[in-house]
N, C-alpha and C positions, 0 to 999 in steps of 0.2 A: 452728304449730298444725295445718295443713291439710297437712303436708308428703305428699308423694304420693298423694294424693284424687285424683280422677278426677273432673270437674264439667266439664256440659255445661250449654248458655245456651240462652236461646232465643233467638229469631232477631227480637229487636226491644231487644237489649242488646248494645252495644256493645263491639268488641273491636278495640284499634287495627290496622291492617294488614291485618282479615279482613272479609270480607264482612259486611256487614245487610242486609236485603230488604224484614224485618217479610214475609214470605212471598209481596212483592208485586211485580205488574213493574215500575210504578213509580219500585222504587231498582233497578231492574235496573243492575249492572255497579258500582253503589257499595260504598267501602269504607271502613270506618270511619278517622276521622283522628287518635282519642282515645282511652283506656279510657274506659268506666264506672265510677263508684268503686266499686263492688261488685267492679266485673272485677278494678279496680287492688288492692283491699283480697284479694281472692282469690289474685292473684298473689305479693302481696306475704306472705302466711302459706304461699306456697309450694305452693298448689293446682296440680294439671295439669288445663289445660280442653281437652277432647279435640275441642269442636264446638258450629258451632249445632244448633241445634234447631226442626224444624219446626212450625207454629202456622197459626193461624186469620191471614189476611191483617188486618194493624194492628190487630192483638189482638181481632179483631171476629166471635166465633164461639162458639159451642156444643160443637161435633162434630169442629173439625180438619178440616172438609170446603174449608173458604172460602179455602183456597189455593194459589198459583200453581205450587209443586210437587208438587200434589195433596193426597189425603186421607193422613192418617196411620194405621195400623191399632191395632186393642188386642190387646197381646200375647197376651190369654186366649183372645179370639176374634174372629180376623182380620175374620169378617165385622160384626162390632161397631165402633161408634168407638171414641175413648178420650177421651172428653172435649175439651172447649176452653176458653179459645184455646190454654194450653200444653199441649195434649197430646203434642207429639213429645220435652217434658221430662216428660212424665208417663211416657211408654211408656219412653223410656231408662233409667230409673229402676227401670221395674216389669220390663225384658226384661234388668236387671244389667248394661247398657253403661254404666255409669258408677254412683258414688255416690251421687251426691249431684247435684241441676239447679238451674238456678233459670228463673222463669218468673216472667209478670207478672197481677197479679189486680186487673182492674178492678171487676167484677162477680161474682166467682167463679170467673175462670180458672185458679186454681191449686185450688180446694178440689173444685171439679168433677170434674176431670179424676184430680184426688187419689181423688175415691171413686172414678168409673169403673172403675178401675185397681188397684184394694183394695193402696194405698199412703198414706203422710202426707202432706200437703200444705196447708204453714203462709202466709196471709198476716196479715203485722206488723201492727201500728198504723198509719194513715198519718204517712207520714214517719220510720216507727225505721232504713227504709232511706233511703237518697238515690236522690232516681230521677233524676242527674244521668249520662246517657247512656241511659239508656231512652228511645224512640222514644215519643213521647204519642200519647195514644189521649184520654182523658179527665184533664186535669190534677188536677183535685180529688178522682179517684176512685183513681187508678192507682197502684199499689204493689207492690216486686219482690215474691215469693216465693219458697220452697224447698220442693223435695222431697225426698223421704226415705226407706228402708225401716223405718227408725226413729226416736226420740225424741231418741235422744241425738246423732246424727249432724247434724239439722235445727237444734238447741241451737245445736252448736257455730258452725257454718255461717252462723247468725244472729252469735253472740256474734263473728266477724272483719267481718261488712259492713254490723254496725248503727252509729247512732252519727252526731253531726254533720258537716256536711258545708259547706265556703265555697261551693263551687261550687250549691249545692240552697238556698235560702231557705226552701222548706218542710219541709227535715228536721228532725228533732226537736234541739233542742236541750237536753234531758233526759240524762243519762249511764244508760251502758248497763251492767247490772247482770251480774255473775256467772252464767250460766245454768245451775247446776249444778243434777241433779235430785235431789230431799231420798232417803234413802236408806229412809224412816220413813213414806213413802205411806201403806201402811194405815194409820197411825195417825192420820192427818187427817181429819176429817170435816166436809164442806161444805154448804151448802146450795146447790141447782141448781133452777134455775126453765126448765122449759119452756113455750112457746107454745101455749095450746090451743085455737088458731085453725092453726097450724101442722101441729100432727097431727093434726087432725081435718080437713082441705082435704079438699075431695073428688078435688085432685090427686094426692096423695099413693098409691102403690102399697098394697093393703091389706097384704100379705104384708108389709112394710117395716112400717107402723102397728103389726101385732104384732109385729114385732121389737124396735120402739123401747120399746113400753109393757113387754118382756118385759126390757130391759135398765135402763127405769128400777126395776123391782120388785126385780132384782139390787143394783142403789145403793141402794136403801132397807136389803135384808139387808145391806149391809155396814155399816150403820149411818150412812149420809149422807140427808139431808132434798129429795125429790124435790116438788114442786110447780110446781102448774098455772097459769098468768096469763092473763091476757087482753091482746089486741094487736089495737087495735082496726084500726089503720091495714095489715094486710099486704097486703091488696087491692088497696092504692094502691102500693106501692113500686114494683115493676117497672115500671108506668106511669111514677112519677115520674123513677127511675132512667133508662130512656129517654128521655126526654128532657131530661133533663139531659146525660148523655153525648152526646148526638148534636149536641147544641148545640157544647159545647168540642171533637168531633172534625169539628166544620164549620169551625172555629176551628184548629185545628191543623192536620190536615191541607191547608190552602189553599197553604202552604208546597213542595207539591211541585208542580211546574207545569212539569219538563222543563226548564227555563232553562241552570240551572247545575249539574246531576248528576242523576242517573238515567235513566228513560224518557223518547226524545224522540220523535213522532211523526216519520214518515220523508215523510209528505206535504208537497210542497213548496209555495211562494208564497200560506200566508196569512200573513191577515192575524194581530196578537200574539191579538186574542180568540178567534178559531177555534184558532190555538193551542196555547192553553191546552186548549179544550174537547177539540179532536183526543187531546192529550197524556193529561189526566186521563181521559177515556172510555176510552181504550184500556189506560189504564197501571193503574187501579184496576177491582178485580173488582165483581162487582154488590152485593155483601153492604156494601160498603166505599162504595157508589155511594148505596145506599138508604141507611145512614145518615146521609152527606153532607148529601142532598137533603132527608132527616127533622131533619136538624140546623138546617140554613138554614131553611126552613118556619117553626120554633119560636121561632127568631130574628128573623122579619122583623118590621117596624112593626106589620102589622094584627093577627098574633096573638101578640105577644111575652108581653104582659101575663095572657092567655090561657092561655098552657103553661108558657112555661120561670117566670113570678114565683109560679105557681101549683105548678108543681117543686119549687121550692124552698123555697113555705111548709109542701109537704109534708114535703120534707127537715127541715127545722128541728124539728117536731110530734114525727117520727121518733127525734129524736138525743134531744129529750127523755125519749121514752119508753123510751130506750134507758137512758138514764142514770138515770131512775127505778128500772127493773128492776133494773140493775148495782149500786144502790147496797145492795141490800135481800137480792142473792142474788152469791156466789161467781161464778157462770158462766149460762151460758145455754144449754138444751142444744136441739139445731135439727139434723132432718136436712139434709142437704148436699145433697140434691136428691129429687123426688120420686118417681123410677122408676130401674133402675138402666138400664147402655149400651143404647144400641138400635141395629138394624139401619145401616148404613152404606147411605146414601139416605131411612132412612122417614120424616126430617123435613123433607127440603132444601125442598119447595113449600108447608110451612107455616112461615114463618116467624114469625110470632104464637104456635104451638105452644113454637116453638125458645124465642123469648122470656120463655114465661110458664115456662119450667122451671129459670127464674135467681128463682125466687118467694123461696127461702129465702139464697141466698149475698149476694142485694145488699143485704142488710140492714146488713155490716158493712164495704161499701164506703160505702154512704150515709150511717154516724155516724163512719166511720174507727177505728174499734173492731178488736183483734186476734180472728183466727179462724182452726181448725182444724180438718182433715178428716183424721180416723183411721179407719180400714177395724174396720167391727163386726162383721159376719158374710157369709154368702152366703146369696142369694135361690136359691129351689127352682130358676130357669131356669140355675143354674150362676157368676150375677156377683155381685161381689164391692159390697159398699153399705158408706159409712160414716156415722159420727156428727161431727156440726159443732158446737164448741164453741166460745161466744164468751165473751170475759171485757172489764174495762174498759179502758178507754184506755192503753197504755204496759206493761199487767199480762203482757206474754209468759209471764214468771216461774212466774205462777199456771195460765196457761193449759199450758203445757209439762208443769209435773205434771202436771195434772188428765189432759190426754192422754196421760200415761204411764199413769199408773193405769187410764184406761179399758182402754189395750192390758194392762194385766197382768192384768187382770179376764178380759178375753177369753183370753189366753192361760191361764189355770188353769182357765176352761171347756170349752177345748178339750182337752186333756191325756187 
């Protein structure tokens, strides 16, 4: 089905015999012992994977700045990022070194770097893939992705490495459905609810605000039903989001400690606790350090009850209101971020800035809801912005046309 594809991985997906790093010194000199089933299922319809692919050190980034073999450029404009954490699968993609990537999306990491990049970039339901050789970052959030220059190509790519898995307890066990796209688009007509707490942020770029309100008045002329909701909780989610993730990546990453593979500190005669500290200080970057330390924090006895039970009752409130909307509207339309690439540097000493610009993607990490970022237009400064569409649980299907149709809408605009 894949026969002579070209697919590059990112560099916290496992490929037996080849390097992982997750972009960190850390697993300096390790090599994987196993496919990933994604890898195995990729190989196995006959894919050619040319390489890893650079990212944000253990998928913990914005920008592709935050790692150990530096920043990754955006092919449009060098001095721009390209998004993160996958953006050296995003740039492969968008600079035609390969077909098709895949990359992993905790928070946004594939839909991000997907708009930066005015490319597709789909993440599944949680669990339609097996994240069973993917490096954890956050268990509960984390989920492969694909990239794509198109709709049909990203389809398919899903339809070989969705699907249950022995080795994954969290993969879905649902069967995965035909992903063909209907040939009769226009003819469907959906109802799409957007967040009018979402376009109306004061984060939001304005020139992007007129774009979105200028593309929803296009779906009304084709005769599809655009409305407005309310969402009362979006204030909270990156909050909640953070800390939630940084808890499980306190939790998972403790696992690497120099012992038995990767980075060992070279300082001699301590004792096992300096160690440790020597090995993880020197072997993980600071972005990876801070949210260790923000992880642990959230965790401990005096304020457990405080953040992370407090996280999660926001999480829950979230999935509901999630499900309320999904159930009442076809899709959900949501920009994929709020300003497009910026300068390579002018966020690295705000790190709260970096943070709050995952306002709109962590939405469908925290209900585990499928989402997609298709490239809408370009901004006056020359980059490329997309539209993030989310649909219900398991609904690929739905959400796949609906993104075809957006890009064919765009394409007879542009003509």
């Amino acid at each position: 089905m894949l026969a002579g594809v070209v697919v590059g991985i990112k560099d916290v997906i496992c490929y037996k015999g080849h390097a992982v790093s997750a972009a960190s010194r850390i697993l300096e000199g390790f090599e994987s012992l196993y496919n990933a089933t994604a890898v195995e299922r990729l190989l196995e319809a006959g894919a050619i994977i040319i390489g890893r692919l650079n990212c944000d050190e253990f998928a913990m980034g914005s920008t592709n700045e935050n790692s150990a073999y530096g920043p990754t450029l955006n092919a449009l404009d060098e001095t721009r990022v390209p998004g993160g954490s996958s953006g050296g699968s995003a740039v492969a993609v968008q600079a035609g070194l390969c077909h098709v990537s895949l990359g992993s999306d905790t928070g946004g990491s594939v839909r991000q770097p997907a708009d930066f990049c005015g490319i597709v970039g789909l993440k599944p339901s949680y669990g339609r893939i097996s994240r069973h050789g993917l490096l954890a970052y956050a268990s509960s959030f984390d989920q492969i992705g694909i990239f794509g220059s198109n709709i049909a190509d990203v389809a398919k790519v899903l339809q070989v490495i969705a699907g249950p898995d022995a080795y994954d307890s969290t993969a879905s066990q649902s069967g995965v459905p035909e992903y063909q796209l209907s040939t009769d688009l226009h003819n469907k007509k959906r109802k799409f609810a957007y967040l009018r707490d979402a376009l109306h942020h004061e984060g939001l770029d304005p020139e992007m605000r007129g774009g979105f309100e200028s593309f929803f008045e296009q779906l009304k002329a084709e005769g599809h039903t655009v409305e407005a909701v309310d969402f009362e909780y979006l204030d909270f989610v990156v909050a909640a989001y953070y800390v939630l993730t940084t808890a499980e990546a306190s939790s998972n990453l403790s696992r690497y400690d120099g012992v038995k593979y990767g980075y060992r500190t070279p300082e001699q005669g301590l004792d096992l606790s300096d160690f440790y500290r020597k090995s993880r200080s020197e072997g993980f970057g600071k972005e990876v350090k801070r949210r260790i330390l923000l992880g642990t924090f959230v965790l401990s006895a005096g304020y457990y009850d405080a953040y992370f039970t407090k996280a999660q009752q926001v999480r829950r409130l979230v999935v509901e209101k999630m499900q309320q909307i999904l159930q009442a509207y076809d899709a959900i339309l949501l920009p994929t971020v709020p300003a497009t690439a910026f300068k390579i540097g002018e966020k690295t000493d705000d790190p709260i800035a970096m943070y709050l610009a995952d306002i709109y993607t962590v939405l469908a990490n925290l209900t585990g809801v499928p989402a997609i970022s298709v490239p809408l237009t370009r901004h006056s400064n020359g980059m490329p912005y997309g539209l993030q569409i989310i649909t219900k649980e398991l609904d690929e299907q739905n959400l796949l046309e609906i993104a075809e149709t957006v890009l064919q809408m765009q394409q007879m605009n542009t003509v």
